[in-house]
DRENKOL-223486 format. One record per residue: residue in one letter; x, y, z of N, C-alpha, C, O in turn. Coordinates in pm, 1 decimal, padded with zeros to 6 digits. Example, Ala and Ser with C-alpha at 12.3 -4.5 7.8 and 13.67 -1.06 7.14 Angstrom:
REC pake    neast   nnorth      nup   caeast  canorth     caup    ceast   cnorth      cup    oeast   onorth      oup
REC    a  01319.0 -00569.0  00780.0  01230.0 -00450.0  00780.0  01320.0 -00330.0  00780.0  01423.6 -00331.9  00846.5
REC    s  01285.0 -00225.0  00708.0  01367.0 -00106.0  00714.0  01290.0  00003.0  00787.0  01340.9  00113.8  00803.9
// end
This chain:
REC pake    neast   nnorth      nup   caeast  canorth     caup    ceast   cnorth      cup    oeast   onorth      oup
REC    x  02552.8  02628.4  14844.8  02466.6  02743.9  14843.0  02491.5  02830.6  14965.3  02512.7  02949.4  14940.9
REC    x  02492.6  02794.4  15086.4  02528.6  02821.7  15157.3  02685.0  02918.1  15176.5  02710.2  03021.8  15237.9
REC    x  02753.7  02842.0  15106.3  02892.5  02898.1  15132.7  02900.4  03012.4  15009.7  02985.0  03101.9  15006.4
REC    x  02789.1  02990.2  14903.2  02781.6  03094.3  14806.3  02726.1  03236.3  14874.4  02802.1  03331.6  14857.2
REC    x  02646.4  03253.9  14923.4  02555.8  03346.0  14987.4  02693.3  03381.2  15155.8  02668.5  03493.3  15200.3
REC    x  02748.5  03348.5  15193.7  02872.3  03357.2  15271.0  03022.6  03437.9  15231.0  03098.0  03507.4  15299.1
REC    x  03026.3  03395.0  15094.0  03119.9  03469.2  15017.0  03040.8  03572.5  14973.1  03099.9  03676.4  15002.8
REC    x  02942.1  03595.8  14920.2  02876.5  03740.3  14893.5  02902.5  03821.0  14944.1  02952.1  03926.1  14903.6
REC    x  02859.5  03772.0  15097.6  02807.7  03855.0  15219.4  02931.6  03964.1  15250.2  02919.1  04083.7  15276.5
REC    x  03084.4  03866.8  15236.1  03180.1  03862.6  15291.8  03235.9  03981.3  15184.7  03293.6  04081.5  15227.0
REC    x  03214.6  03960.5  15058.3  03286.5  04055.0  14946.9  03189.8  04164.8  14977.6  03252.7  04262.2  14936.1
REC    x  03083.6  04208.0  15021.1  03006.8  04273.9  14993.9  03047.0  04390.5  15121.2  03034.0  04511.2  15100.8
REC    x  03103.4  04328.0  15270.2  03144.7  04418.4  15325.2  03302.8  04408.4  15320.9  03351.1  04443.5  15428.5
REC    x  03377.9  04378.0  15245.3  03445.3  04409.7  15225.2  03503.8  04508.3  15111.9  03610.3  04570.2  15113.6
REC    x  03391.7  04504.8  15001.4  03403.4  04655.3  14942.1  03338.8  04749.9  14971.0  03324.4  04848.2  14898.3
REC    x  03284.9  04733.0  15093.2  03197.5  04866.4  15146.9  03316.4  04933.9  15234.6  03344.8  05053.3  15225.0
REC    x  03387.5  04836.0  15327.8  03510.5  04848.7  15383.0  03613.0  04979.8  15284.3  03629.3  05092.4  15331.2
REC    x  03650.7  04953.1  15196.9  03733.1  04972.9  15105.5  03689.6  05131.3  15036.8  03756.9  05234.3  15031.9
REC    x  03591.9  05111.8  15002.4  03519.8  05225.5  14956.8  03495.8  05348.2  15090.6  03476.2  05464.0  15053.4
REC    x  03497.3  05328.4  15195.0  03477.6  05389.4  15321.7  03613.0  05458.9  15337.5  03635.1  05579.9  15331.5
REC    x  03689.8  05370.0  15356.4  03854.1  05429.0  15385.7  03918.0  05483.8  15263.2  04035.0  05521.7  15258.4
REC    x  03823.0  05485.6  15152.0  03888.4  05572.0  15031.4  03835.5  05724.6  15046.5  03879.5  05832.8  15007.7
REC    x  03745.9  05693.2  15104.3  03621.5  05849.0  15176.5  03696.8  05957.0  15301.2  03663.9  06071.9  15330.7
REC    x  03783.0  05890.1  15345.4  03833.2  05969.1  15467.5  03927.2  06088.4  15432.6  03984.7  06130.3  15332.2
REC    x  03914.2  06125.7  15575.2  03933.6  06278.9  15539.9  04061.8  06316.0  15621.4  04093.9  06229.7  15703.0
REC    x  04155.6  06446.4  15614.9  04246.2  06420.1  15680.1  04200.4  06560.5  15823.0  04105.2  06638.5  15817.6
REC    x  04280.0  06552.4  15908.3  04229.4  06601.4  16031.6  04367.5  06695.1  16048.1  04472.7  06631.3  16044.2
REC    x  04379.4  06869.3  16069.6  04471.5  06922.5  16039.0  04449.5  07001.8  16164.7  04345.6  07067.7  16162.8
REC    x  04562.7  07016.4  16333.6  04536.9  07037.5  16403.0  04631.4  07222.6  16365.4  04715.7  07230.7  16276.0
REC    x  04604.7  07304.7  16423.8  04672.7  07424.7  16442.8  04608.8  07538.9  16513.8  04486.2  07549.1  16510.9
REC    x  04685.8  07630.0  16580.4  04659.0  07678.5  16679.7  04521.7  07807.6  16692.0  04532.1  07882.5  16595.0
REC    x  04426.9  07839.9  16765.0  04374.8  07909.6  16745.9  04422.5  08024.5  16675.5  04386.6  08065.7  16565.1
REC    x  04530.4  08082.9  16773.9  04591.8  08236.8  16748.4  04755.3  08178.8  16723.8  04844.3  08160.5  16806.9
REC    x  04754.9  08162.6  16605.9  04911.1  08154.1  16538.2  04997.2  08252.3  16569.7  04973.8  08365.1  16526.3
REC    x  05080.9  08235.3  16628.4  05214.7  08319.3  16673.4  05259.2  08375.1  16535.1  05287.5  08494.4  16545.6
REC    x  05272.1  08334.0  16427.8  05325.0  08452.5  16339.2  05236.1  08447.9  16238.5  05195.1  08338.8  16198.8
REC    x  05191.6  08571.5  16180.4  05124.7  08547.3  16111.6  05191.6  08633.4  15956.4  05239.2  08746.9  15959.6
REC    x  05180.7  08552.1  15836.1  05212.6  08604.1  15753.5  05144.9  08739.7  15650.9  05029.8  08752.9  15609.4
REC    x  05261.9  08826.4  15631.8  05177.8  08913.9  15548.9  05190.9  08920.8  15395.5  05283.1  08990.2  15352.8
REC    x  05125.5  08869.6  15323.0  05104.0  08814.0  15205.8  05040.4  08913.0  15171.4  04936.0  08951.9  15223.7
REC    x  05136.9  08997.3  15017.2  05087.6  09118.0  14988.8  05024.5  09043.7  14817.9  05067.6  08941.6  14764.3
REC    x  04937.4  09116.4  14777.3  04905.4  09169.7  14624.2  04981.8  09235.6  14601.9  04996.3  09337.4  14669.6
REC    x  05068.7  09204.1  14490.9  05132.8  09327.0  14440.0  05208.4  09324.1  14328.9  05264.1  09222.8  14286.6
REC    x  05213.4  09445.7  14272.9  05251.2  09451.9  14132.5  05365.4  09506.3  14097.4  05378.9  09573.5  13995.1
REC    x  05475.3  09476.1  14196.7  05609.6  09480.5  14176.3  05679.4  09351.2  14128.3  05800.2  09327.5  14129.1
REC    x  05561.9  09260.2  14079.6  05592.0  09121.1  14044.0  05587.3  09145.6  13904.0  05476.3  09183.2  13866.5
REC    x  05701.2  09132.8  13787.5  05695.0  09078.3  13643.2  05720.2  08984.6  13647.1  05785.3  08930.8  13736.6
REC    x  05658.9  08915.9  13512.4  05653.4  08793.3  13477.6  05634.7  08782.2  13330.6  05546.8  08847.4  13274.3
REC    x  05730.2  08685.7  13253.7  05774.1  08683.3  13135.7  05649.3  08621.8  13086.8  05602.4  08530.9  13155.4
REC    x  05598.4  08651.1  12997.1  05510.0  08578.3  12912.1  05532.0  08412.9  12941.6  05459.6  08354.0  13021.9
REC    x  05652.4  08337.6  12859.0  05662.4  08216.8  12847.9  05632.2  08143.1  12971.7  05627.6  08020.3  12965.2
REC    x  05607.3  08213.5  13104.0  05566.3  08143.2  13214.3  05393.9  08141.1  13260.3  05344.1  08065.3  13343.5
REC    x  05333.6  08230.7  13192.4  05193.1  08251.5  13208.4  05162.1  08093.0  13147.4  05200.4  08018.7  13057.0
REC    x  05037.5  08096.3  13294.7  05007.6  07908.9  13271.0  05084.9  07834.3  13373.3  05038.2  07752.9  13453.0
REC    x  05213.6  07873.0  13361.5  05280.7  07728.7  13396.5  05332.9  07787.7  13591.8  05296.6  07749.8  13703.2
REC    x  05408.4  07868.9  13553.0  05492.0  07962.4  13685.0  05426.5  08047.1  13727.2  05432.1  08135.8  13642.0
REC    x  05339.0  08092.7  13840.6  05318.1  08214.0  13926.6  05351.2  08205.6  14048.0  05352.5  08119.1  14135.6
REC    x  05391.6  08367.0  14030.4  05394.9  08374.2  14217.8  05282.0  08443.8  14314.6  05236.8  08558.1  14307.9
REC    x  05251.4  08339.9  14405.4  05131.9  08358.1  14464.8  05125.2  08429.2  14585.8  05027.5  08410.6  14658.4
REC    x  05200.3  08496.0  14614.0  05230.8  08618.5  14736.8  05335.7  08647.7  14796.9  05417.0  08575.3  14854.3
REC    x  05332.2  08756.9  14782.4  05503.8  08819.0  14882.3  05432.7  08863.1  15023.8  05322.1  08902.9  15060.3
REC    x  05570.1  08830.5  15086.7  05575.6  08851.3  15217.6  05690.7  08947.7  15256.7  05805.4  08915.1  15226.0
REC    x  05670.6  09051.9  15315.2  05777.8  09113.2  15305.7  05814.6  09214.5  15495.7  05753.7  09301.3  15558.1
REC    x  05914.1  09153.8  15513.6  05945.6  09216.2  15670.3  06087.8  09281.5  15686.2  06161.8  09285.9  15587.9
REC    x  06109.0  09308.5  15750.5  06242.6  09383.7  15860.1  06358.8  09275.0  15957.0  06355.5  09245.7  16076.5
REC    x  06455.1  09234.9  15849.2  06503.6  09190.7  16010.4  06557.7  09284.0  16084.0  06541.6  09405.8  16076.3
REC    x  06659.2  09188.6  16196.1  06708.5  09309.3  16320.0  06760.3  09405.5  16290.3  06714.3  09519.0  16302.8
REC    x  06909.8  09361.2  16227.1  06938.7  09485.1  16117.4  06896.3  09604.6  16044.6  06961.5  09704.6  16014.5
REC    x  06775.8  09574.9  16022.7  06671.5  09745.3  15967.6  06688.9  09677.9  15835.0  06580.7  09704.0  15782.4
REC    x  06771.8  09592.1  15728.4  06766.3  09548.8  15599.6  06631.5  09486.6  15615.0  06579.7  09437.5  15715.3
REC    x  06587.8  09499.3  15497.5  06461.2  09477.9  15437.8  06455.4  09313.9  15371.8  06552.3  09270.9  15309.2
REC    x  06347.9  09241.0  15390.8  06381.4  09089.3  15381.6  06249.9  09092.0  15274.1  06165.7  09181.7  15273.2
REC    x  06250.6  08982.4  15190.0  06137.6  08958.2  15103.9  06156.8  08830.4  15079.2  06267.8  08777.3  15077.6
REC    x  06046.4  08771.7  15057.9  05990.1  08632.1  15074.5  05882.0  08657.1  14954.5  05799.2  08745.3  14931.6
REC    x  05931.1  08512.2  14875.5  05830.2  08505.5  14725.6  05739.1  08374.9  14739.3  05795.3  08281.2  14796.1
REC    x  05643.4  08358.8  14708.3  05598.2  08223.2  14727.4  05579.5  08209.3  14570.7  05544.6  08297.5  14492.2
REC    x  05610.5  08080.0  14544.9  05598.8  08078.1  14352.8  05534.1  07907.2  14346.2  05584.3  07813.0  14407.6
REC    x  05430.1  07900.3  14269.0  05365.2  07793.0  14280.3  05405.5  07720.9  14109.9  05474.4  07794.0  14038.9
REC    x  05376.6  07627.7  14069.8  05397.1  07523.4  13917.7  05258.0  07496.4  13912.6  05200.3  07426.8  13996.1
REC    x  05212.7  07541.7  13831.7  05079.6  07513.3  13779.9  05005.6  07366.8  13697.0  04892.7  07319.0  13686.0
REC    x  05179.2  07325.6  13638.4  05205.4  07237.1  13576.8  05213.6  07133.9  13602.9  05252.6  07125.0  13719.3
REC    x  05192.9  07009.2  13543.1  05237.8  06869.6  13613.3  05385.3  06826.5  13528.5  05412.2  06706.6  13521.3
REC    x  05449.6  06896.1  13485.0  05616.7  06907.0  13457.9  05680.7  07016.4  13544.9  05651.6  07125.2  13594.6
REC    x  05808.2  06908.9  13535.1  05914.0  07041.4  13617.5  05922.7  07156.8  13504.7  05922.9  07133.8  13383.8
REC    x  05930.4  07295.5  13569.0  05965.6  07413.0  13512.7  06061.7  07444.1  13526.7  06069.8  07468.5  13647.1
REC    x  06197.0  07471.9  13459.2  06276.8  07631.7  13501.1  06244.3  07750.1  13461.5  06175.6  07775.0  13362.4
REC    x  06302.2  07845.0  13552.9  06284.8  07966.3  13519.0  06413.3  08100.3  13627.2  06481.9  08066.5  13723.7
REC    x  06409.9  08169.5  13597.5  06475.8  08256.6  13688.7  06435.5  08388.2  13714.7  06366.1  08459.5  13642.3
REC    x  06501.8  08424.1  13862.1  06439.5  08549.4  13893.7  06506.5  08627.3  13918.1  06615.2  08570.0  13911.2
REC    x  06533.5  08769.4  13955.9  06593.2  08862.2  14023.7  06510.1  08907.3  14117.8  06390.6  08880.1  14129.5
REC    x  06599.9  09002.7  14209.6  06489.9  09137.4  14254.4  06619.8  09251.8  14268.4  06739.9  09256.2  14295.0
REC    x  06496.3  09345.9  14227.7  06574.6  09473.6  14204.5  06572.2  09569.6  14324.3  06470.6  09555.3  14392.3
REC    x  06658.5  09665.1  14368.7  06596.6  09695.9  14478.5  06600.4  09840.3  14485.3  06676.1  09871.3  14393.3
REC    x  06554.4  09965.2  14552.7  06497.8  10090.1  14525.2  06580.3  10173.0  14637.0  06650.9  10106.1  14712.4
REC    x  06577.7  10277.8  14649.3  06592.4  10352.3  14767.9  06462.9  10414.5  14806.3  06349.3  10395.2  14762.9
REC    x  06510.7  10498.1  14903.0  06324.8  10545.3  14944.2  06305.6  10638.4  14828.2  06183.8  10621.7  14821.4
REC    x  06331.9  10727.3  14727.1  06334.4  10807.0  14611.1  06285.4  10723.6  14521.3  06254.2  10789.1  14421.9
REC    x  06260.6  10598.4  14506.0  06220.3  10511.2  14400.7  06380.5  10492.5  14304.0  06359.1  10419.6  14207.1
REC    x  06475.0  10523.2  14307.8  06591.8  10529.6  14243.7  06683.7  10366.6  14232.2  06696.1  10319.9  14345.4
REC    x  06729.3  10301.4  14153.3  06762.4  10215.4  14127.3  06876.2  10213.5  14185.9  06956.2  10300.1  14150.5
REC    x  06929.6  10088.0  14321.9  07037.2  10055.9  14389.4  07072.3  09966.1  14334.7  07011.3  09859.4  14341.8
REC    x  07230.8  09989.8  14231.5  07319.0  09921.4  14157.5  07376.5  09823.6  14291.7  07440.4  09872.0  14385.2
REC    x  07340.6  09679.7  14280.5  07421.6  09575.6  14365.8  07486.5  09471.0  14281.0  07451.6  09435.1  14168.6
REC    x  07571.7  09434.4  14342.4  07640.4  09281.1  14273.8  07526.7  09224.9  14312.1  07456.7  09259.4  14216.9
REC    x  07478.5  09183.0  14359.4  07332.7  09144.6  14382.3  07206.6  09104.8  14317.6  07142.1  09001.6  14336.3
REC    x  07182.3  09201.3  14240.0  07088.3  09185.2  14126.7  07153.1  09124.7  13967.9  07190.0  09162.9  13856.8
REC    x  07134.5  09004.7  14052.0  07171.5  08879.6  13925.5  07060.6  08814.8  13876.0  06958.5  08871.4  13914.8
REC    x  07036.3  08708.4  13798.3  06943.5  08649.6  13772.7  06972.8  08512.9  13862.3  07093.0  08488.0  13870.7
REC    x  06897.4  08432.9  13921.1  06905.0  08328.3  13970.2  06801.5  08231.6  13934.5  06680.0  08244.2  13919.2
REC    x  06895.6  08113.2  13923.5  06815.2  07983.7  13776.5  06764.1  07944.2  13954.8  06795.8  07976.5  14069.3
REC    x  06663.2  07851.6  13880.8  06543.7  07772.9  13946.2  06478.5  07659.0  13853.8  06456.6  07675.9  13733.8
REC    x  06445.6  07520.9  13935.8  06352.9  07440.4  13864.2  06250.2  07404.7  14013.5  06268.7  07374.3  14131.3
REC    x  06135.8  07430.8  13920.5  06024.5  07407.2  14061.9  05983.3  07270.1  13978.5  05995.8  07256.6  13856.8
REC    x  05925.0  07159.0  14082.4  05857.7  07032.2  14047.9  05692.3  07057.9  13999.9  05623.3  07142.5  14056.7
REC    x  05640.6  06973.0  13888.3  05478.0  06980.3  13876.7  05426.0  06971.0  14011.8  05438.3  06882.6  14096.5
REC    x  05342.3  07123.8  14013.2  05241.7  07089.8  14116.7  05305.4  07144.4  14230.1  05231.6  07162.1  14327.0
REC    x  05453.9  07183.4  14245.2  05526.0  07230.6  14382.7  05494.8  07387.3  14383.3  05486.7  07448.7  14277.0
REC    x  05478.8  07444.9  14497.7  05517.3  07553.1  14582.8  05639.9  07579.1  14625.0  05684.1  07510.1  14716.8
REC    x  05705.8  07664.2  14578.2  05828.9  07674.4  14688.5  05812.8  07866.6  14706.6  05749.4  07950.1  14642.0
REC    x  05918.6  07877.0  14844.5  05980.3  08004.8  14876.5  06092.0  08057.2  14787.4  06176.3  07986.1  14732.7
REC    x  06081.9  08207.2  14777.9  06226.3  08242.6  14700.9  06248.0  08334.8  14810.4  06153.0  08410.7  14829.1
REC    x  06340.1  08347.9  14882.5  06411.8  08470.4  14953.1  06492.4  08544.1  14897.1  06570.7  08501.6  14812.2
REC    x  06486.7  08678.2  14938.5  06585.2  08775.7  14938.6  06613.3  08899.3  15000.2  06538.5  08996.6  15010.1
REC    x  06740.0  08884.2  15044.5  06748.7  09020.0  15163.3  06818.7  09122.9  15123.5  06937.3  09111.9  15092.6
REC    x  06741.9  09254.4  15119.1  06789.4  09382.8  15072.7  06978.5  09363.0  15095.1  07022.5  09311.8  15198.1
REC    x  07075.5  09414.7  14977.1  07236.3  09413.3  15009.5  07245.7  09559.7  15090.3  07361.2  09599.1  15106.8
REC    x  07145.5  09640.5  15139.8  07190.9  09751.3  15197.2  07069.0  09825.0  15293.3  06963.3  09836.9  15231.4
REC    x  07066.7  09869.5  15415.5  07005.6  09967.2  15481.1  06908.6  10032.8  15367.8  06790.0  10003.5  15352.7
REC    x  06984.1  10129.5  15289.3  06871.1  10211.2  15204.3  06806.0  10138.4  15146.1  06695.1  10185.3  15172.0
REC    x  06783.1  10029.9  15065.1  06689.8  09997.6  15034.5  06562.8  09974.7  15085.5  06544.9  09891.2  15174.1
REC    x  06462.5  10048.7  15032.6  06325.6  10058.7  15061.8  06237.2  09982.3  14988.8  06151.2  09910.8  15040.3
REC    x  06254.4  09994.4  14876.9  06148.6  09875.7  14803.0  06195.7  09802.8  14697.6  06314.2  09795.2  14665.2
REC    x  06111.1  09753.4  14648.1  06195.9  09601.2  14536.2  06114.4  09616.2  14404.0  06037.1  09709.2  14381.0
REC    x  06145.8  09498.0  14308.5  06113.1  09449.3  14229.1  06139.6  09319.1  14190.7  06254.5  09286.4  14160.7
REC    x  06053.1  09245.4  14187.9  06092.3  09129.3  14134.0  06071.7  09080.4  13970.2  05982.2  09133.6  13904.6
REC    x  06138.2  09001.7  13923.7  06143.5  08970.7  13801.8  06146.4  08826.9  13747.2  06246.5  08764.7  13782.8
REC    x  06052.1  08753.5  13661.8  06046.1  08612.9  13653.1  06065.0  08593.5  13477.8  05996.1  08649.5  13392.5
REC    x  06142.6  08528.2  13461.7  06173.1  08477.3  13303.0  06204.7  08359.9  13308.6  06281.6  08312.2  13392.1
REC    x  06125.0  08275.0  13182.6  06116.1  08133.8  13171.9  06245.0  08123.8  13087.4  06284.4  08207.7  13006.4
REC    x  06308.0  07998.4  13122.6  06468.4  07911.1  13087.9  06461.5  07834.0  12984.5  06560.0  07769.4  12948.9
// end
């Protein structure tokens, strides 16, 4: 009886144990004032093919200058899905006139993102004049 009421005791904090450390939380240190900060636009230079609604979006562009004066763009594209997706993208790119800059460049480029992954898509203007973009997403 004794050793019954001992083993209780014993299972009893040991699934309290268990249940506690399933409760914890994670602790995410980073800096007050972040040295770079991203600029993550809304914007509706983003198409997107039907067959990806649901599964493929992209969840903000970022778009800067390198040294050069060429124009850099940064896609963030999330999987909504718990399957891998393909899909592919372009970007198109503009002059300051809004006028379409013919590049070897504007290809389509295949992609498979993992269920549930985020990834970056880069791309850096092929020329000075280019001023603005377009991007383009079609499911594979």
């Amino acid at each position: 009886m004794k050793y019954t009421s001992l083993f209780i005791i014993s299972l009893a904090v040991a699934t309290t144990a268990v249940f506690l450390s399933g409760c914890a939380t994670v602790n995410t240190i980073e800096p007050a004032q972040p040295v770079a900060q991203r600029e993550m636009l809304s914007d509706k230079r983003v198409i997107t093919d039907t067959g990806l609604y649901g599964r493929v979006r992209p969840v903000g562009i970022n778009v800067s200058t390198v040294s050069t004066g060429f124009l850099k763009v940064q896609i963030e594209v999330q999987n909504l899905s718990s399957r891998a997706q393909s899909f592919a993208y372009r970007i198109e790119w503009f002059d300051v006139n809004g006028m379409t800059l013919p590049t070897p460049t504007t290809v389509w480029i295949d992609r498979q993102i993992q269920g549930g992954e985020s990834l970056m898509l880069t791309g850096i203007a092929p020329t000075e004049t280019a001023k603005d973009f377009r991007v383009n997403f079609i499911a594979r």
